[in-house]
MARPA-883730 format. One record per residue (C-alpha): x, y, z; residue in one letter. Coordinates in pm, whole numbers, padded with zeros to 5 digits, always signed. Example, Ala and Ser with C-alpha at 12.3 -4.5 7.8 and 13.67 -1.06 7.14 Angstrom:
! residues 2
+01230-00450+00780a +01367-00106+00714s 
END
This chain:
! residues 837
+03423+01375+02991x +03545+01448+02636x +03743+01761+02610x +03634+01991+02359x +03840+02027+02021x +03913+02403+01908x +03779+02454+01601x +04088+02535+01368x +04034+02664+01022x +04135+02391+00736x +04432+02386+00433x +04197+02495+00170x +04298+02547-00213x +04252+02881-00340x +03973+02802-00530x +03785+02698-00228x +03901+02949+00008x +03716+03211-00269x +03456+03018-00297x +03401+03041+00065x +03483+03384+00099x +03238+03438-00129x +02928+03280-00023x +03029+03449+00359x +03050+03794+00166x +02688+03767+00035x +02550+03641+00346x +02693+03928+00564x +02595+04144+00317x +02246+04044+00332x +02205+03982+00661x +02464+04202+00847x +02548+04477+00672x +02473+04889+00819x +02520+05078+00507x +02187+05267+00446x +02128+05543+00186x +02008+05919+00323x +01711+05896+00063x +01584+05577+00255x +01659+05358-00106x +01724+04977-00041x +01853+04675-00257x +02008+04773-00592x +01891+05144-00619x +01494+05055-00557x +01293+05317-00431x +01099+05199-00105x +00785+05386-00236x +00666+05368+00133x +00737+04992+00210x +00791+04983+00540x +01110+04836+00707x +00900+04583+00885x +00577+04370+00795x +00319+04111+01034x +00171+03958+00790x +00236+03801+00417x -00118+03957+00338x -00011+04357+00389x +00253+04322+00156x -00039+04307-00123x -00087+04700-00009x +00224+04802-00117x +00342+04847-00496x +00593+04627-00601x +00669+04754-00940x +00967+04837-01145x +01131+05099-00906x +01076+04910-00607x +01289+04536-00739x +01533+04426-00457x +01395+04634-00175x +01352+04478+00155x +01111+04423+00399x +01141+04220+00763x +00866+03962+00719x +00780+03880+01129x +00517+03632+01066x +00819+03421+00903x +01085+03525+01047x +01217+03646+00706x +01319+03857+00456x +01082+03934+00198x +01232+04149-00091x +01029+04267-00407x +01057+04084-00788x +00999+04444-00961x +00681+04249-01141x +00403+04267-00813x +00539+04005-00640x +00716+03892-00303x +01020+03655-00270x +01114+03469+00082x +01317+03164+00130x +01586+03056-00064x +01434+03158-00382x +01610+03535-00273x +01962+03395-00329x +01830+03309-00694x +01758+03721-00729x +02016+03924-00899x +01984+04200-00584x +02279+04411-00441x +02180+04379-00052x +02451+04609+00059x +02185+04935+00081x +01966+04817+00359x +01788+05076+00493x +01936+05124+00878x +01576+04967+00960x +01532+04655+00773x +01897+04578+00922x +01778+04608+01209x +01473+04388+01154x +01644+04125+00975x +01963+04091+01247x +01681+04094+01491x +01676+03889+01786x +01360+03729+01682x +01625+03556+01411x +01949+03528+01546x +01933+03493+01912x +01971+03182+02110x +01871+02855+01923x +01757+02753+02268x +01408+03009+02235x +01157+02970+01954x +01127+03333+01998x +01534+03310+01944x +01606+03010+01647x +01897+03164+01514x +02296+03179+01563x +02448+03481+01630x +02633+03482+01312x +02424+03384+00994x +02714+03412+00730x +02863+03090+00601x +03104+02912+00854x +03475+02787+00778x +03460+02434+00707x +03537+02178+00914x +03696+01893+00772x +03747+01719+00446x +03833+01377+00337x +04162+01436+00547x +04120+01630+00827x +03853+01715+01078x +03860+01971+01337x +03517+01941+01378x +03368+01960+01749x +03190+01661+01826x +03021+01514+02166x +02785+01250+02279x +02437+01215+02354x +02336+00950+02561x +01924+00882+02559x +01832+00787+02906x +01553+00638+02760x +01721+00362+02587x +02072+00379+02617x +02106+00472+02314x +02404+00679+02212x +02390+00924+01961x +02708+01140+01825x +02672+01487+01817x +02802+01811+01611x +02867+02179+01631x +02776+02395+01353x +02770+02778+01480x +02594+02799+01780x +02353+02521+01740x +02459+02172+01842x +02310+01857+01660x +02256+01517+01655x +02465+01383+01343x +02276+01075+01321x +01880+01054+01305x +01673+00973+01600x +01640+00612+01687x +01411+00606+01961x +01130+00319+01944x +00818+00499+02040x +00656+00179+02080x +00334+00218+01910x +00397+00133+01538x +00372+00499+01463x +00765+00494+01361x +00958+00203+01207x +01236+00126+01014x +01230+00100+00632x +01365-00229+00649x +01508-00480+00890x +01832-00349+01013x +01851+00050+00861x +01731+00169+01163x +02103+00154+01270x +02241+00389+01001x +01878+00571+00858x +01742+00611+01216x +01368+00541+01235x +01093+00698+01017x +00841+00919+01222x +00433+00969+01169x +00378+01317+01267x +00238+01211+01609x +00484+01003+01743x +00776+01243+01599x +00605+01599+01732x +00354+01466+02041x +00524+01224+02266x +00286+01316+02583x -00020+01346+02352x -00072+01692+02432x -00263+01764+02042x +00003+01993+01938x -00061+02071+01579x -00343+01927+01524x -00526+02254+01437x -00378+02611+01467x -00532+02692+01775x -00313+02387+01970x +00015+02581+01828x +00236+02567+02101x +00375+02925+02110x +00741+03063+02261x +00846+02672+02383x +01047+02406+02197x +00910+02119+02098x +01034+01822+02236x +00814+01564+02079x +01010+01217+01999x +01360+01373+02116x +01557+01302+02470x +01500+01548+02749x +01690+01894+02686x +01675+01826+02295x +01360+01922+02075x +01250+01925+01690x +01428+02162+01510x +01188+02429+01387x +01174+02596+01007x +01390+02878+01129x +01640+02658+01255x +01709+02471+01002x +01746+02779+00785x +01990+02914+01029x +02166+02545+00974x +02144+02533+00558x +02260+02937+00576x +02575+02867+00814x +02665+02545+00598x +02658+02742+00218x +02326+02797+00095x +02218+02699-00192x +02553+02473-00111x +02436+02332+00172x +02325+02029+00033x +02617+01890-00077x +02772+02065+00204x +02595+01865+00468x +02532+01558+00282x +02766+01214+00369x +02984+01174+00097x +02891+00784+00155x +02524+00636+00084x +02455+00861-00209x +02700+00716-00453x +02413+00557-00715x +02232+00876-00731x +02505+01135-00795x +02702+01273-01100x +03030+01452-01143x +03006+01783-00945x +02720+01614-00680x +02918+01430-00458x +02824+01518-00079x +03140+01697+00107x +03046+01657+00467x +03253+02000+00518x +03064+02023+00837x +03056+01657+00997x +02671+01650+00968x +02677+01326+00745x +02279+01355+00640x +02254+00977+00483x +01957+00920+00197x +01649+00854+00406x +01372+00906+00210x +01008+01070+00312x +00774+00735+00327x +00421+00895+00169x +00108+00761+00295x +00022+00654-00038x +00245+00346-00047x +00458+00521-00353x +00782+00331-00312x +01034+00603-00160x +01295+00680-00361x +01656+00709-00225x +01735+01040-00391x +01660+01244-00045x +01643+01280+00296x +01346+01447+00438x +01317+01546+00860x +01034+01655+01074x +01025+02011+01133x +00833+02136+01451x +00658+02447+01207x +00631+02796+01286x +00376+02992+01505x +00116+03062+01283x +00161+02744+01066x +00203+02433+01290x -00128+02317+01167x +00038+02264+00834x +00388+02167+00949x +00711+02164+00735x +00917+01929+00659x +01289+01965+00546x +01455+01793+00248x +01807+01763+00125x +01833+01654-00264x +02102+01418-00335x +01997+01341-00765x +02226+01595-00996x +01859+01807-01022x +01861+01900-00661x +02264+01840-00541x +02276+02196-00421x +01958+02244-00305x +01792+02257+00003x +01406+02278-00021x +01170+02338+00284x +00805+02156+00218x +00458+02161+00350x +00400+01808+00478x +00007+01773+00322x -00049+01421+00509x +00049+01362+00858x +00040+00983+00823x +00341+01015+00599x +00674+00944+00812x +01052+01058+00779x +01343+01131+00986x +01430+01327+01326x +01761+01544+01349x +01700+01677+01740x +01840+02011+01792x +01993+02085+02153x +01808+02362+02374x +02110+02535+02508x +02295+02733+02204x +02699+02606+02245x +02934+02836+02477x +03247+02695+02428x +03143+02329+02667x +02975+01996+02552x +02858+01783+02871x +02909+01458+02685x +03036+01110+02729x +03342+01040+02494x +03219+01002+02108x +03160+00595+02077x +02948+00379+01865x +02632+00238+02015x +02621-00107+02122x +02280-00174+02066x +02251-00491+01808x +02071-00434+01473x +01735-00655+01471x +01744-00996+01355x +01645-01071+00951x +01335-01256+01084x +01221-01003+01344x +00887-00975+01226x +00763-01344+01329x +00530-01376+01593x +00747-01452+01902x +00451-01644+02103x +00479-01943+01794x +00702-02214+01730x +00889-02214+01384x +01050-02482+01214x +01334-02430+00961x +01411-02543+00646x +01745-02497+00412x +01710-02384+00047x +02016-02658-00123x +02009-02429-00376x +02158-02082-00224x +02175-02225+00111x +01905-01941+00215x +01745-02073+00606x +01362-01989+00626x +01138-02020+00926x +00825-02247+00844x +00510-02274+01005x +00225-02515+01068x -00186-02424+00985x -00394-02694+01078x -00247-02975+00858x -00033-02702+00573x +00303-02635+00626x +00411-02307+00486x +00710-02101+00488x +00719-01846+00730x +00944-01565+00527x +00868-01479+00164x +01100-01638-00063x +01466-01501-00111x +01572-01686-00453x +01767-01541-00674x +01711-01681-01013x +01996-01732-01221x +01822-01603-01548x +01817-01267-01344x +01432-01213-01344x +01381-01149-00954x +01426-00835-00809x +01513-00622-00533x +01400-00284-00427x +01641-00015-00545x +01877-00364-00609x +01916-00373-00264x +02015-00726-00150x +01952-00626+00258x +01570-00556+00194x +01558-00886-00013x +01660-01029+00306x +01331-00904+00486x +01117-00870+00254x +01219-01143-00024x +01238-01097-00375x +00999-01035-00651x +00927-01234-00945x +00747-01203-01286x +00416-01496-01238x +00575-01681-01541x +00904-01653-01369x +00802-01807-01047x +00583-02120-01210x +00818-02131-01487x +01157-02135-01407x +01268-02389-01596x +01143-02284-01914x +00913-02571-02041x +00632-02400-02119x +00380-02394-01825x +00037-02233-01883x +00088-02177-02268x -00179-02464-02412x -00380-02530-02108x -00498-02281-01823x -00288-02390-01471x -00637-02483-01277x -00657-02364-00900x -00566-02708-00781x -00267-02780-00985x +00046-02844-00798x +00338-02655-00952x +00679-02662-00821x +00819-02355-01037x +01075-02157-00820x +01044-02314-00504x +01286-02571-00365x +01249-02936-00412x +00996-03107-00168x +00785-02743-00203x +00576-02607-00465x +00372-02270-00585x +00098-02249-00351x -00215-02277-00555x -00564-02067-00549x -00722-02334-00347x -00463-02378-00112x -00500-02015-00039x -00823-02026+00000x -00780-02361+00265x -00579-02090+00481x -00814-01782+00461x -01117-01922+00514x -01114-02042+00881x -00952-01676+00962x -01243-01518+00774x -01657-01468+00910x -01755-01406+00549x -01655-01394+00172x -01741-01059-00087x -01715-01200-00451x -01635-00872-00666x -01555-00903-01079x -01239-01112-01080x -01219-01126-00707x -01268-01312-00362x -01243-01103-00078x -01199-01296+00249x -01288-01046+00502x -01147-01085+00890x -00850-01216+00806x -00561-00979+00673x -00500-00942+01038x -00488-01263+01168x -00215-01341+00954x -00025-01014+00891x +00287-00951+01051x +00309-00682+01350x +00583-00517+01219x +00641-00310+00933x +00309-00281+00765x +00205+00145+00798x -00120+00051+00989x +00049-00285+01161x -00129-00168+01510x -00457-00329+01445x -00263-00668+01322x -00258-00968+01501x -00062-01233+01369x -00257-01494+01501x -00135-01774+01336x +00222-01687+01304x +00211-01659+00911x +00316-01296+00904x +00263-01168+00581x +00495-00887+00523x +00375-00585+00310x +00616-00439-00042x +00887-00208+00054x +00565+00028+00027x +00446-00082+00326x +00089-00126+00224x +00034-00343-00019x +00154-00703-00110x +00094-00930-00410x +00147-01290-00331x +00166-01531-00655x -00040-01816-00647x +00000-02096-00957x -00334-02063-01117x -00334-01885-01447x -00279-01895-01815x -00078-01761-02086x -00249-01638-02439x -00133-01665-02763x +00042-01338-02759x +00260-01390-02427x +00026-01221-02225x -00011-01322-01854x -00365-01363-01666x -00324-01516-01349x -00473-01507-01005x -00312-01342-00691x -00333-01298-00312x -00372-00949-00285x -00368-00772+00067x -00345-00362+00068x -00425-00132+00396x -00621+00232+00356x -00672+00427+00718x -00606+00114+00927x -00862-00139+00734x -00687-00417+00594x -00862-00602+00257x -00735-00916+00160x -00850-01114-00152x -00785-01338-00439x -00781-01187-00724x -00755-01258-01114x -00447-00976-01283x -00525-00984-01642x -00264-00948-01893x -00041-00893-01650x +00302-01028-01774x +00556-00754-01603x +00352-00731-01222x +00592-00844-00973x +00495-01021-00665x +00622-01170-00363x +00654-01550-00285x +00556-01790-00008x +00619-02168-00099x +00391-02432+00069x +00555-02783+00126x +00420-03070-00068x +00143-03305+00036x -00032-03011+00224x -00390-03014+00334x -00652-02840+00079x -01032-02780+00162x -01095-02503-00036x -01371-02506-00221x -01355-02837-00032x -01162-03167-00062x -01342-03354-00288x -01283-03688-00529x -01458-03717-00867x -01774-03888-00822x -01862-04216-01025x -02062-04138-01294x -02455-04300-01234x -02608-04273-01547x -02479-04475-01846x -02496-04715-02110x -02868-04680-02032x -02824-04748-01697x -02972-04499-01466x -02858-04560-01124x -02825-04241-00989x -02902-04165-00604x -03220-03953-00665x -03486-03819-00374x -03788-03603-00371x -03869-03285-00197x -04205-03192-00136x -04240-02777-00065x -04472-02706+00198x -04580-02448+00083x -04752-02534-00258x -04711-02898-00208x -04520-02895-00540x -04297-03257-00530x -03932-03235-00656x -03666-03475-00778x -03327-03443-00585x -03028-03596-00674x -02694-03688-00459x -02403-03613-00651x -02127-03645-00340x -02151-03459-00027x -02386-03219-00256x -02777-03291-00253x -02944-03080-00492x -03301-03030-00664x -03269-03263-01023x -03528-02994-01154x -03552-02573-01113x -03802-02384-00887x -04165-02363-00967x -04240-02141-00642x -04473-01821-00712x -04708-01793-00419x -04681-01370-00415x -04983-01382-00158x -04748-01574+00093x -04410-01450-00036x -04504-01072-00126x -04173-01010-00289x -04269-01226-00583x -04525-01023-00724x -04409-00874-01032x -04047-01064-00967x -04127-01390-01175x -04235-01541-01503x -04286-01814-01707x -04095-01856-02051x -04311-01714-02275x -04576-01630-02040x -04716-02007-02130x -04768-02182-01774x -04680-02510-01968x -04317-02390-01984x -04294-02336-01584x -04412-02683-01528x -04116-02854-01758x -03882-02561-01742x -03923-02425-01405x -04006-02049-01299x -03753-01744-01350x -03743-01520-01090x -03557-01167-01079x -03282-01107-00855x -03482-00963-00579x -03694-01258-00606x -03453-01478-00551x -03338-01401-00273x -03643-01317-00100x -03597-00970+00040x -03941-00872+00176x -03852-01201+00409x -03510-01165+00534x -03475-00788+00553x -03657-00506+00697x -03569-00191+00531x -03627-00027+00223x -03229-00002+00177x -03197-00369+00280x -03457-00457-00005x -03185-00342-00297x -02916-00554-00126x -02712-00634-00415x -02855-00378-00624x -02808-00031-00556x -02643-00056-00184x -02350-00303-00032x -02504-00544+00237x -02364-00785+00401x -02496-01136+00315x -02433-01462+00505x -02242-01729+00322x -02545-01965+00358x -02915-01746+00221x -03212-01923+00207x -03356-01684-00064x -03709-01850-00194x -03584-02212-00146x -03821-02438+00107x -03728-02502+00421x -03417-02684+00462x -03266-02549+00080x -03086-02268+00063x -02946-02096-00292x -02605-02226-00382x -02303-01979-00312x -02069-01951-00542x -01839-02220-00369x -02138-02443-00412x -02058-02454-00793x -01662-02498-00737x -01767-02797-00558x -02038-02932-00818x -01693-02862-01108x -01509-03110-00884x -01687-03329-00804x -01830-03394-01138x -01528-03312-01347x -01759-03053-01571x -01443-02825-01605x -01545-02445-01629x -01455-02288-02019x -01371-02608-02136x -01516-02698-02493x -01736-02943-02361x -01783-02870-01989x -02085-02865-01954x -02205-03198-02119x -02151-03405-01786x -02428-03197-01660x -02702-03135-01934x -02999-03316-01975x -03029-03508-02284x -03251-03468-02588x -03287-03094-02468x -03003-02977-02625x -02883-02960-02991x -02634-03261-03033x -02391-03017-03169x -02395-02864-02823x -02384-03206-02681x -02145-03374-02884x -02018-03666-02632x -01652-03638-02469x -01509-03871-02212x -01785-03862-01974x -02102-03858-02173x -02414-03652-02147x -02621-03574-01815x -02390-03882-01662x -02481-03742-01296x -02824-03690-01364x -02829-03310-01269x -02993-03248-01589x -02972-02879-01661x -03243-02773-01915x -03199-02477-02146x -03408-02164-01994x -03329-01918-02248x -03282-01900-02607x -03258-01526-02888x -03392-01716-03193x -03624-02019-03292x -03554-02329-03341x -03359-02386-02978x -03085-02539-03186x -02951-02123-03316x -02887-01991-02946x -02976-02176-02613x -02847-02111-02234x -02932-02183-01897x -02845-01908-01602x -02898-02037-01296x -02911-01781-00956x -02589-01794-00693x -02653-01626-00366x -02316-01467-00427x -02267-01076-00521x -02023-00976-00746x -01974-00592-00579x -01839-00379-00916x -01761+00018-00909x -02122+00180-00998x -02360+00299-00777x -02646+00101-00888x -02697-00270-01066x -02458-00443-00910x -02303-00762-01083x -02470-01071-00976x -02336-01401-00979x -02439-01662-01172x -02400-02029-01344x -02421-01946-01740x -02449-02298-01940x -02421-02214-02353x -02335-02261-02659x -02087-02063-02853x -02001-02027-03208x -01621-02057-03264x -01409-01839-03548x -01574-02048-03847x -01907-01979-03724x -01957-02377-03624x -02119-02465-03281x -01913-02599-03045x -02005-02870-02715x -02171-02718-02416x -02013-02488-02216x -02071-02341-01875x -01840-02102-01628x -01964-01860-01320x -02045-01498-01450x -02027-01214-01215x -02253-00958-01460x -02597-01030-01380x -02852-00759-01301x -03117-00715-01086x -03356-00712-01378x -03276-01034-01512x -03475-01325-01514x -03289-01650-01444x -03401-02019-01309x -03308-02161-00909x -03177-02465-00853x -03157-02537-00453x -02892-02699-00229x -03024-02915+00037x -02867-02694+00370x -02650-02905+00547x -02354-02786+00813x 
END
């Protein structure tokens, strides 16, 4: 056993020794001292005016005047354990904001003396109804940068093993490190990989306060009342409550406190001349900053610790903060904690005030090794490993069903400087890799990617990956999500891919990381905010102006639901996000794996694979055409039996209400129509699917197509661009799939492939102004919903073929792209997709 070290008092310079002197004289003063005057007058010449010595509640002090005559008198407040003393201007002070009060406290009545020396705030700091030391003045100091007399000791967690040194300040004895106790259910977790050794971990309000799930706090009536708290804490330790820490900050300076107790090591970056932490008391708090529930990226200007509340306000617990910035050096500010998902640190206070012993092992450092960098991988999955030549950086890879990815986000640093670290910290780059500008990562070598030509979603792009690996692109993200995903949502500018944030998210370090699964060993790792993460992917495009749009892998968690999608950032040059290279030559099916298809009809020559379809029911014959693996109708739905299909009636129309024009042009149907909702569902709130409400639609609908057809899908489209080489925006793009002589030959003006060379034949459905050649278009129905942010009229996607006039008001070749702003009162034509698995 270690034998306890007197505590001797320090060589101290003058100025220090007053300084000291000082702040002890005003704290006696105000908490000790037994001078009362015989007309019953308190604080600097006030008149009490009938304030009592003692008050329950903060609520009765509102029945006593506070005016002029009464600034600087006192009252005991019992429901905090305070003093509350009067501003002179109807108004109470409590806290620290009294040292801020120009008040003289050396007239307490005999009465409030009493009150405030009370046991209820200076007993033993082993009672809640006792939280205080016996002496609430500020202490000598302890040590300096030379010497330290301080007392220290050992606690050992039985629990763990885990040893933890200890301190004396006063009568309370403390933990001077923070709690590092794994409570095993993701509810606390280190910041990043290895500062749970010198941060301890970061606590959710459950797992730091209700280790036996007894529902303590969780309203007011579950206050535990008169009994220490033990929560997250080793057996005969407990979370410190309010009034203990306020007997702490008091015996350590006051408003000094906080440089008094900080480390004079961890806080360098943040502080100025006058800040610097002093550790006069060997408490060493290190920055460990509150993580909010929000995902706001915590900033290392603080430390913040659990408090276990007060009686009558555990239902809106406290926590405690120490300011380390030059705004808050000296301060010490006690907080309500508003949500109890937010997490920060444990100091555990002991139960049994110190008497002059400390049972404790001699003070050593714990031999518990720091977790390794790659921690976070799924330990039931094999990993390969691959060098970076470059910085000799080692990541762990891992095989998907024919990809091989890396395993660990990339750690790069570029030489240009334009990667980052959080709060330039090199040890979370190590976890959580670094971040990169999109132009940065496809660009690094500064020859001009994206600025003529959009990067298309299967374009292989090295960028800022090592040789042999490249910038995963859009559709090589999508090859990995989709067999982890039941379903696709299409919102504006996004491709949600629902199932499958779990299934490859990393256990660890994600806020809601309980409910992930990690099932293929990719472990995705969240920001340093722990709840987001923005993965680059290569597709995108620079304008003329330097501005980025690009698309992005985009995974966030609210309240333990994960979303992850793929998602287009527009003008987005300064958005950082994280990197995971995929290794050349890996597999890609998404939208599928497809080779251009020969072209069928040219020269003349029509030698296209067509069919016919004959619809049962109207016995209306159809040509079909083959155009790869696709089979779809060569002409648009003529469908309109609303006796047999009730949700037609009303919900179609012929172009100009002339018959003649559904026969060569096909019907238009409304949204609703389309896909056939008096069928398929069976409510009234089912019937607006798409409209006003959020359903949940299968990736394959039927709609109003015959039996056998379905309506293509969005994907359907992406296929029908590769496979036919009819590139989306492009001046152009659409010719390979128009029908000729329906279409102005402005619009049609041949390129490389020729008009209708597939024989899909698209005819124009819709047109403002006569002739066709001023304005024509064909919108063709998707089964896909584009969910947007009102309430009602939900974007619907759709294939838009048109013409468009360019700056000098000249028409330029057909083009054609997938629009997501469709309504469910338009009117648009159906081509169907033969159904096939």
């Amino acid at each position: 056993m270690k034998k306890d070290i007197a505590t001797r008092p320090l060589s101290l310079s003058k100025g220090r020794l007053l300084t000291i002197f000082l702040l002890a004289a005003f704290f006696a003063l105000w908490g000790c001292g037994d001078s009362s005057s015989a007309d019953g007058e308190g604080g600097s010449g006030g008149n009490r005016g009938g304030i009592p010595d003692t008050v329950e509640t903060f609520m009765e002090l509102s029945d006593y005047d506070c005016g002029k005559s009464q600034k600087c008198v006192a009252t005991y407040l019992t429901e905090y354990h305070d003093m509350a003393v009067c501003d002179g201007n109807n108004g109470w002070v409590i806290g620290t904001l009294i040292e801020k009060m120009d008040c003289d406290f050396s007239n307490l009545s005999s009465d409030s003396k009493k009150g405030s020396s009370s046991s209820a705030v200076r007993g033993s700091s082993g009672n809640v109804n006792n939280p205080g030391s016996s002496s609430s003045f500020v202490l000598p100091p302890c040590r300096n940068d030379k010497i330290d007399t301080c007392i220290y000791g050992v606690l050992t967690d039985g629990r763990d093993g885990r040893s933890y040194k200890t301190v004396v300040v006063g009568e309370q004895v403390w933990m001077a490190e923070n709690l590092n106790y794994d409570s095993g259910d993701d509810l606390s977790f280190c910041l990043h990989a290895n500062d749970c050794e010198i941060l301890g971990r970061h606590y959710e309000w459950s797992a730091a306060v209700d280790s036996v799930n007894s529902g303590y706090g969780s309203s007011p009536a579950t206050c535990p009342v008169n009994v220490n708290i033990k929560g997250a804490c080793p057996d005969g330790w407990h979370i410190p409550s309010l009034d203990e820490w306020k007997v702490l900050s008091r015996n350590a300076g006051g408003r000094a406190a906080g440089i008094n107790l900080r480390s004079s090591k961890g806080w360098e970056k943040y502080e100025k001349e006058g800040t610097k932490g002093l550790d006069l008391y060997g408490f060493s708090i290190v920055p460990s900053p509150k993580q909010n529930i929000d995902g706001a990226n915590a900033a290392f200007t603080q430390a913040s610790f659990w408090t276990a509340g007060t009686e009558k306000a555990c239902g809106i617990n406290f926590d405690y903060q120490f300011g380390g910035d030059d705004s808050a050096a000296t301060e010490v500010i006690s907080s309500l904690v508003v949500n109890y998902r937010n997490a920060q640190s444990i100091r555990c206070l002991r139960d049994e005030p110190y008497s002059g012993t400390l049972a404790s092992d001699p003070v050593s450092v714990t031999t518990h090794r720091p977790h390794p960098i790659e921690y976070y991988l799924n330990s039931d999955k094999i990993y390969g490993e691959f060098t970076d030549e470059r910085d000799g950086h080692v990541y762990k890879t891992i095989e998907i069903d024919g990809q091989t990815w890396m395993a660990q986000n990339l750690n790069y640093k570029t030489p240009d400087g334009r990667s980052v670290c959080f709060e330039d910290d090199e040890q979370i780059c190590e976890v959580f890799g670094r971040q990169y500008t999109w132009t940065t990562a496809i660009d690094s070598a500064g020859i001009g990617l994206a600025k003529e030509h959009p990067i298309q979603g299967d374009t292989v792009v090295q960028g800022i990956c090592p040789s042999g690996w490249h910038v995963p692109t859009e559709n090589e993200w999508g090859t990995l999500l989709m067999p982890a995903s039941s379903d696709t949502l299409h919102y504006i500018r996004e491709i949600s891919f629902k199932e499958s944030a779990p299934k490859l998210s990393s256990k660890k370090l994600w806020l809601y990381g309980m409910s992930h699964t990690d099932d293929y060993g990719f472990s995705l790792l969240p920001a340093f905010n722990r709840i987001r993460a923005s993965y680059l992917t290569a597709s995108g495009h620079l304008d003329t102006w330097g501005n980025a749009s690009f698309n992005m892998l985009y995974l966030e968690e609210r309240n333990s639901i994960s979303n992850l999608s793929l998602e287009r950032k527009m003008y987005a040059s300064s958005l950082l996000g994280q990197l995971r290279c995929i290794k050349d030559g890996s597999a890609i099916r998404y939208p599928a794996k497809v080779r251009l298809a020969d072209s069928c009809n040219v020269d003349g020559a029509d030698n296209c694979d067509y069919g016919t379809l004959t619809d049962k029911r109207d016995s209306k014959v159809y040509k079909t055409i083959k155009i790869g693996e696709q089979e779809w109708m060569a002409e648009n739905l003529r469908y309109a039996d609303s006796a047999k299909t009730p949700s037609l009636k009303r919900r179609t129309l012929c172009r100009d209400s002339l018959d003649a024009n559904c026969e060569k042009y096909g019907r238009l149907y409304s949204w609703l129509a389309a896909m056939d909702s008096a069928r398929y569902y069976t409510s009234p709130k089912d019937s607006s699917c798409g409209c006003k409400y959020v359903c949940k639609l299968e990736r394959k609908h039927q709609g109003i197509c015959p039996d056998g057809w379905r309506l293509p899908n969005r994907i359907d489209f992406e296929i029908l661009r590769k496979t036919t080489g009819a590139v989306f925006y492009s001046d152009g793009g659409g010719v390979p799939l128009a029908s000729a002589g329906e279409w102005n030959d402005d619009l049609l003006r041949p390129d490389s492939l020729g008009v209708n060379v597939y024989g899909f034949g698209v005819l124009p459905t819709a047109w403002k102004e006569s002739p066709l050649e001023a304005m024509a278009r064909a919108e063709i129905w998707t089964s896909t919903v584009g969910y947007g942010n009102s309430s009602d009229n939900k974007p619907i996607v759709f294939a838009d073929f048109y013409m468009r006039y360019d700056k000098g008001m000249r028409v330029q070749p057909l083009h054609w792209d997938l629009n997501d702003d469709g309504a469910c009162s338009d009117y648009k034509a159906i081509r169907c997709i033969k159904d096939s698995e």
